[in-house]
C-alpha positions in Angstrom: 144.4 112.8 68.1 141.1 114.5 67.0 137.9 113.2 67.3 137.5 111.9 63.9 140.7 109.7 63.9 139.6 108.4 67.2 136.4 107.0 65.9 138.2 105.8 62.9 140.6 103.6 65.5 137.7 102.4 67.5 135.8 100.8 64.3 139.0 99.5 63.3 139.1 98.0 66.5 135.1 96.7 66.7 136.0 95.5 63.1 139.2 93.2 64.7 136.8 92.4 67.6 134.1 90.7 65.3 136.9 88.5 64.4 137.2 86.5 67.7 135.1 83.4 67.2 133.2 84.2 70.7 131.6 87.1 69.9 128.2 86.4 67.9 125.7 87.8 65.0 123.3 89.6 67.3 126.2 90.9 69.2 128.5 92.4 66.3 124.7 93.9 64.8 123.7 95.5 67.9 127.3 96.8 68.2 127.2 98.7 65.2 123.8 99.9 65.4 124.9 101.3 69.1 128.5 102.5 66.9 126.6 103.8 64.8 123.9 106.3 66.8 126.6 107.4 69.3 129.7 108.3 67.5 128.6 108.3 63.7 130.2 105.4 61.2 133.4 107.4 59.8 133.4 105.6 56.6 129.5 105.0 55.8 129.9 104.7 51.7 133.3 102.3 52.0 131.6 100.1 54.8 128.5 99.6 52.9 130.5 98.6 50.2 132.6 96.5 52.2 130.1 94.9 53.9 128.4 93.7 50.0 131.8 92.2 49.1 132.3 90.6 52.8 129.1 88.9 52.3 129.2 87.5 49.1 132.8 86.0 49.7 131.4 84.3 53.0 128.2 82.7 51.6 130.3 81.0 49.1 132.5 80.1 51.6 129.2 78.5 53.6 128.6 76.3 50.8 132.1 74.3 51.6 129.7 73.3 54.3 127.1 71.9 52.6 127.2 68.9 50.0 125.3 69.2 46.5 122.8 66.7 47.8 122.0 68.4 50.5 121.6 71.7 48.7 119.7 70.2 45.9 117.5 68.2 48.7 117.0 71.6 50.6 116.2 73.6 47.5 113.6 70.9 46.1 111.6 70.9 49.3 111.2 74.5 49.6 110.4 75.6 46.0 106.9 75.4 46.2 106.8 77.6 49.8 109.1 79.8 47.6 107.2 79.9 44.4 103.7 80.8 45.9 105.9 83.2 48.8 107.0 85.3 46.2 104.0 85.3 44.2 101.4 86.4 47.4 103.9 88.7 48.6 104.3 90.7 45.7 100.2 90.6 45.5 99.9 91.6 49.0 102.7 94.3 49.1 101.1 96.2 45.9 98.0 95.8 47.1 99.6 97.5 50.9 101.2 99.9 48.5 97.7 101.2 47.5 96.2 101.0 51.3 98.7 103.2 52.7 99.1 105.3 49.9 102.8 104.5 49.2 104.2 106.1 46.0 104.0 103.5 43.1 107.8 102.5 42.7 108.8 103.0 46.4 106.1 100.4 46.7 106.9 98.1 44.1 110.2 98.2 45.6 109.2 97.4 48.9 107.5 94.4 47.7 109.9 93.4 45.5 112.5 93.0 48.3 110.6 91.7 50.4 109.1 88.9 48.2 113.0 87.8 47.1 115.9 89.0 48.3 115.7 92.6 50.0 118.6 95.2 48.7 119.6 93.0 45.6 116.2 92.3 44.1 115.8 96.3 45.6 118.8 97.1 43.1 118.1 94.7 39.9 114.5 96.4 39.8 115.6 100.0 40.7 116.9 100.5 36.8 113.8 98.4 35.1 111.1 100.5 36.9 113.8 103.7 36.2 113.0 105.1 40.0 114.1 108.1 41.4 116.9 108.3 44.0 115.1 108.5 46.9 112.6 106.4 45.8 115.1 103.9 46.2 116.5 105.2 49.1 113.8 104.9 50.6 112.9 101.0 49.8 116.4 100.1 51.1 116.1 102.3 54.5 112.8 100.4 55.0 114.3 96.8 54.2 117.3 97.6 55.8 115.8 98.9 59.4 113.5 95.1 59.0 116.3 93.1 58.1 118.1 94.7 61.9 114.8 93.5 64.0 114.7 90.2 62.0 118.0 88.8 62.7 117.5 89.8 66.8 113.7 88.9 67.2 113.4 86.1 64.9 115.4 83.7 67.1 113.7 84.7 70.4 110.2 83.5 68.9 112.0 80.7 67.4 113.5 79.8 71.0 109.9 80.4 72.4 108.0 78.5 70.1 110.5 75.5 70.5 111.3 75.6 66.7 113.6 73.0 65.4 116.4 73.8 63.1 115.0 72.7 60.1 111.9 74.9 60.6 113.7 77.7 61.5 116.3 77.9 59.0 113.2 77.5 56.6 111.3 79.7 57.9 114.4 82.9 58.1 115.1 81.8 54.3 111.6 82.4 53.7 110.7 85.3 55.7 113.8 87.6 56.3 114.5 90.1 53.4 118.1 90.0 53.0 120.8 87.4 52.7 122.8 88.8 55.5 120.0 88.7 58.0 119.0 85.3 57.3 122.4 83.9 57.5 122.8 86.2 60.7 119.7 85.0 62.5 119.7 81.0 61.7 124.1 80.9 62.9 123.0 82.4 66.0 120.3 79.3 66.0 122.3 76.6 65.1 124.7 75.1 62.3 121.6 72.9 60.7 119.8 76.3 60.9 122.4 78.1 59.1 122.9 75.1 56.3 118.8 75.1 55.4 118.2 78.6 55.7 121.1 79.7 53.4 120.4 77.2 51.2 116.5 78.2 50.8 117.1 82.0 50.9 119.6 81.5 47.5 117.0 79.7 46.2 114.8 82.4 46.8 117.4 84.8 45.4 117.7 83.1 42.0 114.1 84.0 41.1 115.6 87.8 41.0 116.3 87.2 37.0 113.3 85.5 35.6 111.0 88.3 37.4 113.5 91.1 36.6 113.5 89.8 33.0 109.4 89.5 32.7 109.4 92.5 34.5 111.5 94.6 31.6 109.5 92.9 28.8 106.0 94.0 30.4 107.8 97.6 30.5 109.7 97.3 27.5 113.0 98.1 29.8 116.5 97.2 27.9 117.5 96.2 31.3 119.5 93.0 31.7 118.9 90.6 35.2 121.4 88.2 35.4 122.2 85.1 38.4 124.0 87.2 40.9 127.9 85.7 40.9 127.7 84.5 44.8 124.9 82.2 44.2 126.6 80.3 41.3 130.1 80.5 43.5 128.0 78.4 46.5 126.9 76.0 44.4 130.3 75.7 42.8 131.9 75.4 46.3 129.5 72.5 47.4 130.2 70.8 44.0 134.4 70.9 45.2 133.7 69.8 48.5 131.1 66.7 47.1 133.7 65.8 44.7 136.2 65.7 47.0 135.1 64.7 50.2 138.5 63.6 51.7 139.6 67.2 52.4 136.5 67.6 54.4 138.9 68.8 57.2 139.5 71.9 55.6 136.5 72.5 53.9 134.8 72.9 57.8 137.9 75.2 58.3 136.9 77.4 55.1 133.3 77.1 56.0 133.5 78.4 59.8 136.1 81.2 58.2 133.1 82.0 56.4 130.7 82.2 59.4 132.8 84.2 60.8 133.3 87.2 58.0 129.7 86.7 58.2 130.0 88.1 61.9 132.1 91.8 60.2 129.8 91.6 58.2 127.0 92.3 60.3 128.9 95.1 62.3 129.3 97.0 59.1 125.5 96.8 58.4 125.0 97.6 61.9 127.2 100.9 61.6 125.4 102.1 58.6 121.8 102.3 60.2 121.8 105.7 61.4 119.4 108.5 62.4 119.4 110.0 58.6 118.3 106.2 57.1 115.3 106.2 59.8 114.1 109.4 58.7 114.6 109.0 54.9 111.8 105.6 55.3 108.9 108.0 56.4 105.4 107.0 57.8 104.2 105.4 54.6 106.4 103.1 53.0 107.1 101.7 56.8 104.1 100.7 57.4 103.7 99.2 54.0 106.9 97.2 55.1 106.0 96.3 58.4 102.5 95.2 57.6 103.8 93.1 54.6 106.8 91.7 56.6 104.2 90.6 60.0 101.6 88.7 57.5 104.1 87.1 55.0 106.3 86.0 57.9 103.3 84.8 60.3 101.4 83.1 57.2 105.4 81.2 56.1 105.5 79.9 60.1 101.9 78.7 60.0 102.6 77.2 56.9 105.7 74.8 57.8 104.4 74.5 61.3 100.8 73.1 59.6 103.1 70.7 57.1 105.6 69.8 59.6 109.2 69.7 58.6 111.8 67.9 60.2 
């Protein structure tokens, strides 16, 4: 057997690993980072894609967890954090953009994902601004690489500032770019974590359209933003389970399925972060993304920890 096939059987076999129930977010991220940098990720374009698919699937499945109260209830108290979030982040990562002398789209990029929902608001704007490749390469690498330190250092200050789950969960939903990561980080916290920060970061996520759209009209872009698909399928799911609440038995069953893919899912992000993403982000846009990411997630904490949410 040559080399290649035998890296090909040992990610199959981290892949059927990430499915026992005892081994955890950080672990199955860290895994494929470490994957990854020693023995290369054999399939890097189907895992990515893989990985999208995985996700989507499991955060409607996470929403068999959750009733439509408690979405609606979780949604309402963090629209205003999200509203005036988005709107300073995207002030603060253009205005970054400019201090660090970050090309103009790879900066608007950077902000954009950041402010919303990292690689999906990252590719709804990519076609309205009409960016270059690497540009958005580049936006993604730098997201990306901040999405892998959130979901392992987020819930070690959350652990050391004695967060509860409710803050926490709010906080990720608030702070951490991507969908993944924030569902990553608050499941390795706790199950209320995982409800409230999934639930605030699709919130978050829906304002990809109406900014998308205003953002085409201000360029006159014939670009078309529309609700992603796994946002509409976890509200449908919590509608099925609050409609029918006697099956709750196997709605928990779909719902810690779900947590689980969530687990592959994170391996296969893992496995794609490689030397050649690290060097494509460059000085520039990373420390756009870094400085943005420290201020809008210290300013969110300081926030809820000022209001107090239980």
């Amino acid at each position: 057997m040559d080399g290649l096939n035998i890296r090909k059987v040992l990610f199959v076999l981290c892949i059927v690993g990430c499915v026992v129930p005892q081994v955890g977010t950080a672990t199955a991220l860290v895994s494929g980072v470490v994957f990854s940098f020693l023995f290369g990720n054999p399939w890097p374009g189907a895992s990515a894609r893989l990985s999208k698919i995985i996700l989507q699937i499991s955060v409607v499945g996470l929403g068999f967890g959750l009733s439509l109260g408690e979405v609606f209830q979780t949604g309402k108290d963090s629209v205003v954090f999200t509203v005036v979030g988005i709107a300073c982040t995207l002030f603060m990562g253009f205005w970054l953009g400019k201090l660090f002398g970050t090309g103009k789209n790879t900066s608007a990029l950077i902000s954009f994902g950041t402010a919303i929902c990292g690689g999906s608001a990252i590719a709804a704007m990519a076609p309205v601004l009409k960016t270059k490749d690497e540009e958005t390469a580049v936006a993604l690498a730098t997201v990306f690489t901040l999405n892998a330190v959130a979901l392992l250092l987020f819930p070690l200050i959350g652990h050391a500032l004695r967060l509860n789950q409710a803050v926490f969960g709010t906080w990720a939903g608030l702070a951490i770019h991507d969908t993944s990561s924030v569902v990553g980080a608050t499941a390795s916290y706790g199950a209320q974590a995982l409800a409230v920060g999934t639930t605030v970061k699709l919130t978050r996520a829906i304002w990809i359209t109406p900014i998308v759209i205003g953002t085409a009209w201000r360029t006159e872009s014939e670009q078309k933003a529309k609700i992603p698909l796994f946002i509409i399928g976890f509200i449908l799911a919590a509608t099925v389970r609050t409609l029918a609440p006697q099956y709750g038995h196997y709605w928990g069953e779909l719902s810690a399925v779900a947590r689980q893919s969530l687990v592959v899912t994170l391996f296969l992000i893992g496995s794609g972060l490689s030397g050649d993403v690290l060097k494509k982000v460059g000085v520039r846009p990373l420390l756009q993304g870094i400085s943005l990411w420290l201020i809008v997630s210290s300013l969110t904490l300081a926030a809820l920890l000022l209001i107090g949410i239980s």
